[in-house]
C-alpha positions as CSV (number, residue, x, y, z in Angstrom):
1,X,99.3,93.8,109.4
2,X,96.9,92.0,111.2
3,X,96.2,91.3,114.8
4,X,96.7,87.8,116.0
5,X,96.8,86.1,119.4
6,X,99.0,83.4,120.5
7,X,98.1,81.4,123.4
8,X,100.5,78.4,124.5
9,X,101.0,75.7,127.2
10,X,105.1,75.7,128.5
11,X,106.1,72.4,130.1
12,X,106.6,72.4,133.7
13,X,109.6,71.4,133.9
14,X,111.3,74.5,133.4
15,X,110.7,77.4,136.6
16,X,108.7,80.7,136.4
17,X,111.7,82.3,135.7
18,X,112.6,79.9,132.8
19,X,108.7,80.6,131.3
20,X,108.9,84.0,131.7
21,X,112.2,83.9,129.5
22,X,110.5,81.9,127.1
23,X,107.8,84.1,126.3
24,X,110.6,86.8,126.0
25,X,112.2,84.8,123.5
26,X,108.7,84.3,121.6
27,X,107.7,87.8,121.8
28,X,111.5,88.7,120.0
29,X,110.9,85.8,117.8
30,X,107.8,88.0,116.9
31,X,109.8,91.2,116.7
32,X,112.5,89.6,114.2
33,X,109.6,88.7,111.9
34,X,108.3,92.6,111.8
35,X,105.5,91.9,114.3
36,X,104.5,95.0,116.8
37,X,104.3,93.1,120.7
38,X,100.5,94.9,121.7
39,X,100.3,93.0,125.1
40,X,101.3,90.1,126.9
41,X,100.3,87.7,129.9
42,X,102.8,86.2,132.3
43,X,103.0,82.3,132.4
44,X,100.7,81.2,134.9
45,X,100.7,77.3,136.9
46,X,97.7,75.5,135.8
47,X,96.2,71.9,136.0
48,X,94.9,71.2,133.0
49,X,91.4,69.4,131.9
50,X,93.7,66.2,130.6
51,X,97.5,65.6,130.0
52,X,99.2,67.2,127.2
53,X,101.9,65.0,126.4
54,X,101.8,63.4,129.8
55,X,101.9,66.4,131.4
56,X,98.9,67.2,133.9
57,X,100.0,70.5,134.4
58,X,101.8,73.5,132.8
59,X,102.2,77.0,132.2
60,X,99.5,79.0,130.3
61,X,100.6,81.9,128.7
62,X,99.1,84.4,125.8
63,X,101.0,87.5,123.5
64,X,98.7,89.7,121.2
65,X,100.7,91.1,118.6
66,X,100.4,93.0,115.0
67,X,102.1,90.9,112.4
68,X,101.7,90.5,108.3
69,X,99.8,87.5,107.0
70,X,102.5,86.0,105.1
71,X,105.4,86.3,108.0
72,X,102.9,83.8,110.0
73,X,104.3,80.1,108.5
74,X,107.4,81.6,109.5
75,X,106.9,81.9,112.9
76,X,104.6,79.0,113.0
77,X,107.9,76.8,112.2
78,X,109.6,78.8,114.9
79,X,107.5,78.1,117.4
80,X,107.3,73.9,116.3
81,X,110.8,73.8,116.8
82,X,110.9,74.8,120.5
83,X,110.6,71.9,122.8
84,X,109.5,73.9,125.6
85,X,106.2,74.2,124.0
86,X,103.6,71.7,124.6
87,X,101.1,73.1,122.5
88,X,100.0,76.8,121.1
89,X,97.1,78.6,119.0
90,X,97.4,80.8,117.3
91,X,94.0,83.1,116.1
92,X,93.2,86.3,114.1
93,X,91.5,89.0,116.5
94,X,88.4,90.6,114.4
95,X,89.6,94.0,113.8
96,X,87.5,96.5,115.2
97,X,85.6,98.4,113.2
98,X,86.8,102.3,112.9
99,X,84.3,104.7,115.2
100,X,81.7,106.6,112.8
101,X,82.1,110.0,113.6
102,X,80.1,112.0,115.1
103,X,77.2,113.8,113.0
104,X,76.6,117.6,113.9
105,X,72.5,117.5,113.7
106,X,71.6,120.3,111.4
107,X,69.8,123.2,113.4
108,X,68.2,125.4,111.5
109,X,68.5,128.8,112.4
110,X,65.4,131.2,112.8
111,X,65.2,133.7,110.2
112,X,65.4,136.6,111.6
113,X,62.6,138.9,112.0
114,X,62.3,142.9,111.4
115,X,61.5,144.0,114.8
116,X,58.2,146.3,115.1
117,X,58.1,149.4,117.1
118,X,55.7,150.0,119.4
119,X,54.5,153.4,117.3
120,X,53.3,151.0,114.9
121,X,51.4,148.7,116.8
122,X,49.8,151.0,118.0
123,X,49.2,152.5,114.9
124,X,47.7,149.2,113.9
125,X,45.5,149.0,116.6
126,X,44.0,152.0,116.0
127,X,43.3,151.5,112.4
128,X,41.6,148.1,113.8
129,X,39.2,149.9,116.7
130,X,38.5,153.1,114.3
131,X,36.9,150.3,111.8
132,X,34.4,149.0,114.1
């Protein structure tokens, strides 16, 4: 499964109700074909840059969702045959890369040393003045 976005203008003629039901119909649509819903925006009013099908403005919404490559014409043809739909994309999200994990730096441990007493030391330093 990959992860996809779908991003699509809803006519104005229909109410914010009627565009929120819409992308609740789309987002079962999705379901139906196996897809996983991973989040959603709510239709919002916009003016847009230049009419879309003589329409000056209409509602913007977007649905990211999980969904196998070959279940996509599917919906594709789905999504054609609704009127309410001025005009979608739809585009694969780059899957992100799985997080290395973490290396444990290698500390080396001190050997550890034979602890001296302080008989031999001075021992030791004995044998050292006694020479000289």
């Amino acid at each position: 499964m990959r992860d996809y976005e779908l991003t699509y203008l809803i006519s104005k003629e229909l109410n914010e109700e009627e565009a929120q039901n819409l992308q609740n119909k789309l987002i079962s649509l999705i379901e139906s074909e196996g897809g996983v819903l991973i989040s959603q925006k709510a239709p919002i009013k916009k003016k847009l840059a230049y009419p879309v099908k003589k329409q000056p403005i209409a509602y913007l919404a977007t649905i990211n969702y999980q969904l196998a490559p070959e279940k996509l014409s599917d919906l594709e043809k789905k999504l054609k045959a609704e009127v309410s739909i001025l005009r979608y994309l739809i585009i694969v999200l780059p899957s992100l890369p799985q997080p290395a994990k973490p290396t444990v730096p290698l500390i080396k441990k001190p050997a550890p040393t034979k602890k001296t007493k302080l008989e031999e030391i001075e021992k030791k330093l004995d044998e050292i003045l006694d020479i000289t």
